[in-house]
SERO-4910 file (N, C-alpha, C, O; in steps of 0.05 Angstrom, whole numbers):
BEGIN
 pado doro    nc1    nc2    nc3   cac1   cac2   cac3    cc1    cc2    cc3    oc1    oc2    oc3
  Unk    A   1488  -1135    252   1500  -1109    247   1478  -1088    243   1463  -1085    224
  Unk    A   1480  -1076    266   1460  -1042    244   1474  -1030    228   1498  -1031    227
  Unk    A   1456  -1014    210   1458   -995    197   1440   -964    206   1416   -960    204
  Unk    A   1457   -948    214   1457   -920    218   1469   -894    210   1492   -901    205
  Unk    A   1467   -869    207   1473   -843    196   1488   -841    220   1482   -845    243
  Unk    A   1514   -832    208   1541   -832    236   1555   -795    225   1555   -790    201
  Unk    A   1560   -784    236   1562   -757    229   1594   -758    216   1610   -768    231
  Unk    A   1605   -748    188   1626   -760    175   1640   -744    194   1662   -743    183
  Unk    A   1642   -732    213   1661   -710    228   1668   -728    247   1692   -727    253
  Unk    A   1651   -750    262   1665   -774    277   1672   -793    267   1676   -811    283
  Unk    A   1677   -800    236   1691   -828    234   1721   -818    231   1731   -800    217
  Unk    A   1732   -836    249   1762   -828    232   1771   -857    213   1766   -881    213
  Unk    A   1787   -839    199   1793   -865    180   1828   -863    172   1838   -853    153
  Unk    A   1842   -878    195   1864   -882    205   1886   -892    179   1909   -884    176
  Unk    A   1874   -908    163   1895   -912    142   1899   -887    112   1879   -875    104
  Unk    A   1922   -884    101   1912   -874     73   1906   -887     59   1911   -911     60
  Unk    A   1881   -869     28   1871   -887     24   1879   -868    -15   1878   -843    -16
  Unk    A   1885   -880    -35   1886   -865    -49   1851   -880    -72   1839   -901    -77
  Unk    A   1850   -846    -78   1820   -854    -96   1818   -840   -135   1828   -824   -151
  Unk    A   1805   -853   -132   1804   -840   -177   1786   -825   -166   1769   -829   -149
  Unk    A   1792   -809   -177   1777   -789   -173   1753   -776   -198   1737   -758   -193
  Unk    A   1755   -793   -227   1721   -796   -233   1707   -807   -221   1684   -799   -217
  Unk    A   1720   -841   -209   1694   -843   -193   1688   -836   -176   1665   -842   -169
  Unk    A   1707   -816   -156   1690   -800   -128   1671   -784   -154   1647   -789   -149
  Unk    A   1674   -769   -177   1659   -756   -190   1629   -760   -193   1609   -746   -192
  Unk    A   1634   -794   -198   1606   -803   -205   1588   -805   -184   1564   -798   -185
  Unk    A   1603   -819   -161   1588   -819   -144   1578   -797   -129   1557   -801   -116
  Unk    A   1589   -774   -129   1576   -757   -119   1550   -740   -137   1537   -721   -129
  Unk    A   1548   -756   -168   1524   -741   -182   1505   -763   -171   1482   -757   -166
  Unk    A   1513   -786   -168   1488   -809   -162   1482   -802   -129   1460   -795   -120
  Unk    A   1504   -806   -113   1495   -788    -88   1480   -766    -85   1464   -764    -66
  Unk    A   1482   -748   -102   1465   -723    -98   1438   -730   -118   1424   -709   -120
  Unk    A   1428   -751   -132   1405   -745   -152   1389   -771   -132   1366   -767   -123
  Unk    A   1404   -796   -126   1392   -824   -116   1403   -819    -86   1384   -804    -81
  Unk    A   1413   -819    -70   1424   -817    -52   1443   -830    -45   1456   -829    -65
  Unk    A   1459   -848    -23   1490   -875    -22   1459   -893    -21   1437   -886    -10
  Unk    A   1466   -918    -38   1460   -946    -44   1461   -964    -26   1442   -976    -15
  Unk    A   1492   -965    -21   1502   -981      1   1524   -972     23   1547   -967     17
  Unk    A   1521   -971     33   1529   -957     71   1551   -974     65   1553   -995     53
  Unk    A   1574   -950     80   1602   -963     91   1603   -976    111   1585   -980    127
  Unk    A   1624   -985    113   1622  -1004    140   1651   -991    148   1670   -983    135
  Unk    A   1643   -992    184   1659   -985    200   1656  -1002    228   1638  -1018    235
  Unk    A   1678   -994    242   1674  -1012    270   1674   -989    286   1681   -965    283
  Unk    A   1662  -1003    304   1658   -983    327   1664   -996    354   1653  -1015    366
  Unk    A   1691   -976    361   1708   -991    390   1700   -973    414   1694   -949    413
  Unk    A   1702   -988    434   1698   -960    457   1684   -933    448   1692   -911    453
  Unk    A   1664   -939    434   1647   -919    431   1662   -892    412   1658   -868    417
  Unk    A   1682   -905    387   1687   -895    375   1682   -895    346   1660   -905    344
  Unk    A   1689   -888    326   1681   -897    300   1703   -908    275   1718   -891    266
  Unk    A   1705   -924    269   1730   -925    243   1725   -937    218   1714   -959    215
  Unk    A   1733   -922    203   1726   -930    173   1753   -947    156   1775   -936    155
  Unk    A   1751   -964    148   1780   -973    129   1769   -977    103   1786   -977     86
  Unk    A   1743   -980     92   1730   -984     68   1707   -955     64   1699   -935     76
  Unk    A   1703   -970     36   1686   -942     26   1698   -917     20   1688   -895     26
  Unk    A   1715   -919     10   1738   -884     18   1723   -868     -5   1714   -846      0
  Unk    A   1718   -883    -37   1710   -868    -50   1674   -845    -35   1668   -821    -33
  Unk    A   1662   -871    -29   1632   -867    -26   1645   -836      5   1638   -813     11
  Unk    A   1657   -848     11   1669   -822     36   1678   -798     28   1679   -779     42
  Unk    A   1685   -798      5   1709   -778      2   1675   -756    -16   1670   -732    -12
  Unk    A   1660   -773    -33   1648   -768    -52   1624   -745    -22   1618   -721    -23
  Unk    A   1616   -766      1   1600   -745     21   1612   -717     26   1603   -694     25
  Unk    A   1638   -728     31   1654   -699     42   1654   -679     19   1645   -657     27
  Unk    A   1664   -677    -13   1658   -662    -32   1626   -649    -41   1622   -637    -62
  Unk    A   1607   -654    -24   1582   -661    -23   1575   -640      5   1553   -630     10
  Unk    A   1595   -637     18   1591   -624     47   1564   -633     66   1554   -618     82
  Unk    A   1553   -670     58   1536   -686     75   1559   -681    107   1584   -680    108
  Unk    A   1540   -680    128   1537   -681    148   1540   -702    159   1556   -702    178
  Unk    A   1526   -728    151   1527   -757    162   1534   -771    134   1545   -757    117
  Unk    A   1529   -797    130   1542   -822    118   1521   -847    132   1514   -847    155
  Unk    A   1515   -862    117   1502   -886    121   1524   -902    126   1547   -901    116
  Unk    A   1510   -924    151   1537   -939    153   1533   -965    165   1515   -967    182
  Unk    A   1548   -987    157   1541  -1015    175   1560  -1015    192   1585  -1017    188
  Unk    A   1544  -1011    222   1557  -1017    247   1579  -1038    260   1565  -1054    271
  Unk    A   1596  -1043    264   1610  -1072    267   1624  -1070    301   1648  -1067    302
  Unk    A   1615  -1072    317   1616  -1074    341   1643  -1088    351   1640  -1112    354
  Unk    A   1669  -1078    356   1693  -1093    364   1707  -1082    386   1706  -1059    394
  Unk    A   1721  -1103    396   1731  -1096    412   1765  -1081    403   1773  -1082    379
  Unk    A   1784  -1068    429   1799  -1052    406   1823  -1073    397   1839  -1068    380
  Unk    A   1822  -1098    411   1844  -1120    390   1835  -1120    364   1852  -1117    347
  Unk    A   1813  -1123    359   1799  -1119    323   1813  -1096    314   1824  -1093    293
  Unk    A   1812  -1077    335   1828  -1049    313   1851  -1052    302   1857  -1044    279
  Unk    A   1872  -1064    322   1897  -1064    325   1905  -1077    302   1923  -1072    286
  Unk    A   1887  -1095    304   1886  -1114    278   1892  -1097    252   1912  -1092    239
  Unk    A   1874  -1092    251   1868  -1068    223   1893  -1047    223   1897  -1035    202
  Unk    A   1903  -1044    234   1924  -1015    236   1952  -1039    239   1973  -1027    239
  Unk    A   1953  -1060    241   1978  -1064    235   1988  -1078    207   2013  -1081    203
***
């Protein structure tokens, strides 16, 4: 799996996801003083991007107005997606 800076404006992240919102809090003071720790993971189909985990560490970039997101790559094909979305 790599890990790379994926721009948060191309992941989509197809399920809802509900979050506490001190800890998007926290994480966005440790995000902004240490930087993300540990990269989300997403798959990537047909040269697309999808997120189902990490929502807080996601939600905390976007309140943050970061540009990209660290991320572990997971290379599938789109039956893996289908998977995930049903």
């Amino acid at each position: 799996m790599e890990v790379k800076e994926i721009p948060i404006s191309e992941i989509r992240r197809p399920l809802p996801r509900q979050t506490d919102p001190d800890k998007v809090q926290a994480l966005m003071k440790s995000i902004a003083t240490e930087g993300l720790h540990e990269p989300i993971d997403v798959l990537e189909v047909e040269g697309s991007y999808y997120g189902f985990s990490g929502c807080h560490r996601f939600e905390a970039h976007q309140r943050l107005s970061k540009e990209t997101i660290k991320c572990r790559v997971r290379h599938a094909p789109r039956s893996v997606l289908e998977k995930h979305l049903a």
